[in-house]
Every structure is written in C-alpha cells, then in structure tokens.
N, C-alpha and C positions, 0 to 999 in steps of 0.2 A: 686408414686415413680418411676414407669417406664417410667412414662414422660419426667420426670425427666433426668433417663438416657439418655433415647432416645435424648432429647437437646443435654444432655453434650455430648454422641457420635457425634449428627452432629456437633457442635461445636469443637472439636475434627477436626474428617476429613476432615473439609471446612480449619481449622487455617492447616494442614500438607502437605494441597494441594496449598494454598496460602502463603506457608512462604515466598517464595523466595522474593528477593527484587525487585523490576524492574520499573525501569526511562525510561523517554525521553528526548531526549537533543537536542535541537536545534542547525544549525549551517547555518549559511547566507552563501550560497558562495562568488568566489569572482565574481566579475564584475555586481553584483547586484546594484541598482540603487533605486530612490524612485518612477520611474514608473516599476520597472523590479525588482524584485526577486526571486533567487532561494534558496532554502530553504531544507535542508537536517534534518531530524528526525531520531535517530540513539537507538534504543532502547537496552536498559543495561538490565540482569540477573544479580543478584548477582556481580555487576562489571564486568561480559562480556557480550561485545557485538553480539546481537542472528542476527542483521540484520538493518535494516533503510530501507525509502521512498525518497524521496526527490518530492519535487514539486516545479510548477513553477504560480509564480502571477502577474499580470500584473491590474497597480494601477485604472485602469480605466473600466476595464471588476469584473462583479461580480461572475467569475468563475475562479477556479484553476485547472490548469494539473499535475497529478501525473504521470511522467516520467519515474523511477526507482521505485521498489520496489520488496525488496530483503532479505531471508529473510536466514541462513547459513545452509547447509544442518542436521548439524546436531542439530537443533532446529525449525527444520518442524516438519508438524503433531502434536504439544504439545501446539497449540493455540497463539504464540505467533503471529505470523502474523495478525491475525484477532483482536487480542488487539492492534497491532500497526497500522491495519489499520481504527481500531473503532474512537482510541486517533487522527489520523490524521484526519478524517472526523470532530469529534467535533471541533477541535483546528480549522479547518477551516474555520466550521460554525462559531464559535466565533468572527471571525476576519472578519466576512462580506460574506463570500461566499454564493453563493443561492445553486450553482451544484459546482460537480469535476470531470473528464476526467479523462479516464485513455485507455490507449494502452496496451491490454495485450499480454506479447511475453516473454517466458521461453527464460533465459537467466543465466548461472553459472560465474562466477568468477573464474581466474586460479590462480595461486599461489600469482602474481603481483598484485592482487586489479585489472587486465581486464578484459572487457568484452569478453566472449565466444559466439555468437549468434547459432556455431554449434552444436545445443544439441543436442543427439541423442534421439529418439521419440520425435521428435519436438512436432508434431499434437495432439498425446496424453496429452503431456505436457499441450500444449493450451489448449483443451479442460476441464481439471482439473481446470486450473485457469479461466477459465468462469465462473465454475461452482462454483468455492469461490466466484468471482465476485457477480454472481446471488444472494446467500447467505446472500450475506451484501448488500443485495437490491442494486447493480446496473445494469444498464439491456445496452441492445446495443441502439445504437445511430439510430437513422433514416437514411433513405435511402441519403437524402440530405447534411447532417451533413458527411456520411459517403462517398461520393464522394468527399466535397471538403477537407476531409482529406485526401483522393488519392490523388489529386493534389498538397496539400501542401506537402507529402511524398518526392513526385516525385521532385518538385520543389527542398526540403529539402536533394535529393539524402538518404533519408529514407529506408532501406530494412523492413515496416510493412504492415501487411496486412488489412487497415481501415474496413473492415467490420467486423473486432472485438471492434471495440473503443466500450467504453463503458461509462454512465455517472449515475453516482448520484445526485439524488436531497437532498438538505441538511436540512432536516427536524427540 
C-alpha cells in the first residue's frame, strides 16, 4: 500500500511540474533560398512566448550555426532554455546535421525587439553561458577553427570574440 502511494505522489508531482503546455514553431526567414536558410524556433508556454534560437544552414555543408539564442528574462533559470536548445539540436540532427556552432555573446533586447550588445557584466555574463554550453555537451572549437573565425569576424565587421565559438557533435 505505500508503494502505492509513493507512485501516485510522484505521479502527482512530475503531472504539476509538467502541466504547462509548451510548443516550437518554426519560421523560414525571408531571403532564404534552397542553398541558404535561415531558420527561427520560437518556443511557446502556455501561449506565450518564453524566447527562440534561430539558425543558419547552408545546403551543401553538413553543419549548422546557431546565431541567436534568446531566451526572455523573465523565463530564465526554469529550464526553458535548455529544452529549446535540446529540441534544436535534435530537429537538427534529424534533418542531416553531423555538428552545430554556436558564438556565445550575452546580449538583451530593449523594448523594440533590438539588439543591446552593451550588457553590463558582460564577462560574467559570458562566462555563465559557456558554462550552459559545456552542460549540453558543447565544448570550444580548436585553435585553427577559432582563428579563421577571427578573420571571418573581421571581414564580417563582427564585434565577437572567436575563442568562445563553440561546437556540438550531433549524436
């Protein structure tokens, strides 16, 4: 009989911790092509939206770059992030990818949907999202990798700093 309960309790607290509802929606942007897409993931609570990734694919390489990922402050820390960025990695791997890139660089939103790059404790900031990175197993890029992202930066008039890139292999 106390087994019993014991179930129905976790059954209980797992259904009052899981009620919410929560989607991903995809969204093409525009000027995407059938060698070139970008590709926005926009993840719903309960009919609002906690946050989105977006990435980019290019038809002929078997890796993708997650460029943005964003997630709204007041639905940090409660795991959402890391379920939108599990669902992006899978949805990836599904779709052929071997790895995924990513540039990590704390960045807020102001009232208009723009980017802020000036966050105050920048460094700290970064340091945290390495360390989500690390987490969901992605690790930094090699020395080689991470120079000629310097130079595409630079090229790209880019303000990142490549020896954070970091990549995931898609398991």
């Amino acid at each position: 009989m106390r087994l019993f309960f014991l179930l129905y309790f976790i059954f209980l607290f797992h259904s009052c911790i899981y009620s919410f509802a929560e989607r991903f929606q995809h969204r093409m942007q525009s000027g995407s092509s059938w060698l070139h897409k970008t590709v926005t993931i926009d993840s719903y609570v309960d009919n609002k939206k906690v946050g989105f990734i977006a990435y980019d694919k290019i038809a002929v390489v078997p890796f993708c770059v997650i460029h943005s990922f964003y997630i709204y402050p007041e639905y940090r820390n409660k795991g959402y992030g890391r379920r939108l960025l599990n669902y992006t990695c899978a949805y990836l791997k599904s779709c052929g990818a071997k790895k995924t890139y990513l540039q990590p660089g704390p960045f807020e939103l102001d009232e208009d949907g723009d980017v802020e790059n000036n966050v105050p404790s920048r460094k700290l900031k970064l340091q945290r999202l390495v360390k989500f990175y690390k987490n969901s197993q992605f690790a930094k890029t090699n020395r080689a990798l991470s120079y000629c992202a310097a130079l595409l930066y630079k090229c790209m008039h880019i303000d990142e700093n490549s020896d954070y890139l970091m990549v995931k292999v898609l398991k």
